[in-house]
N, C-alpha and C positions, 0 to 999 in steps of 0.2 A: 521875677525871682528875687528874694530876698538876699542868698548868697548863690555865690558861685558856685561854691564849696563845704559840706557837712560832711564830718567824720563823726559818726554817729557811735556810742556807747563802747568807747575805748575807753583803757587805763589809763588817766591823764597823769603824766608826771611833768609839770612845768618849768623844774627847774630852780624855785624857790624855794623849797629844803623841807617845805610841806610833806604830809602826806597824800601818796596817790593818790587821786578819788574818780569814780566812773563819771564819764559827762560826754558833752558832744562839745565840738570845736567849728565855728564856722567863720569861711575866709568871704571874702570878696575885696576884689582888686588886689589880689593877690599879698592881702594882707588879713592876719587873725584878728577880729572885729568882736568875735562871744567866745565864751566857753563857759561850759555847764550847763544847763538844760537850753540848750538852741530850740527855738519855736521857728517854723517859717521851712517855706522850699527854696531848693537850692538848683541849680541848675545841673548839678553831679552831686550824688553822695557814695560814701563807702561805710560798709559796717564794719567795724574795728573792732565788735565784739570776742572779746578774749586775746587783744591785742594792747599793748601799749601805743599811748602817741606822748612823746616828748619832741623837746624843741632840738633841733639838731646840734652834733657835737663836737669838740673844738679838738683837733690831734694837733698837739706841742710838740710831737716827734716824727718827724718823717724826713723821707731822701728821696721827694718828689720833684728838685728842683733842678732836674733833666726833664723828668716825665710830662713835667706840667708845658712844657715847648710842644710835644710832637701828642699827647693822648688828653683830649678834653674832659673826661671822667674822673679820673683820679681813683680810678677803681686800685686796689679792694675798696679804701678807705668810702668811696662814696656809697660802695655799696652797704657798708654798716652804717649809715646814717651819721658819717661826718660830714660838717656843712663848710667847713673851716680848719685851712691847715696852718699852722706855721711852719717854714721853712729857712733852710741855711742855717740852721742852729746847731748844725752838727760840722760846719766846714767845709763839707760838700756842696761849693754854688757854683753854679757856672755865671761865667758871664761873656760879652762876646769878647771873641780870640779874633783877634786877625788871622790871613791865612799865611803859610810859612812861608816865607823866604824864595824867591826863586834858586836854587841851586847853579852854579858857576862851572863852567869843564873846569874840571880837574881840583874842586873842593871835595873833601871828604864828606861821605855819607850817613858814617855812622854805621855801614855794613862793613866786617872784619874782613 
């Protein structure tokens, strides 16, 4: 096989400020190697026709930086084709906490 990978006659938007244009895209070793008329078999393709294919998208705003500890997806955001978050830019970070304090007889609680 020549690629891995052919996404065959999608709306290619690359991300260089060009204009769309129709073409195929093809990967191997998990890296984009052609685009625009791909010649050759692939060991998977998909037809994209009446789809776009652009390079994945960068979110500068999120409050994923609990999420990203316990849920490996990052959904929504991964679900709409972002590849890339930045985070903490909003003041919401965690970071590790130690745990509290053993309490003492006869310290207050903080319950009235």
């Amino acid at each position: 096989m020549d690629f891995d990978l052919v996404i065959r006659n999608g709306l290619i938007v690359d991300g260089s400020g060009k204009p769309a244009f129709e073409g195929d895209v093809g990967v191997r070793d998990g890296k984009i190697v052609a685009v625009g008329t791909v010649a050759g078999p692939a060991a998977s393709e998909i037809d994209a026709g009446g789809k776009l294919v652009t390079p994945g998208f960068v979110d500068i705003h999120t409050h994923f930086d609990g999420q990203a500890t316990w849920e490996s997806r990052m959904a929504p955001s991964s679900n709409h084709g972002v590849t890339t978050v930045l985070m903490g830019n909003c003041g919401v970070g965690f970071a590790p906490v130690p745990p509290a304090p053993a309490r003492h007889a006869g310290q207050a609680d903080g319950r009235g």
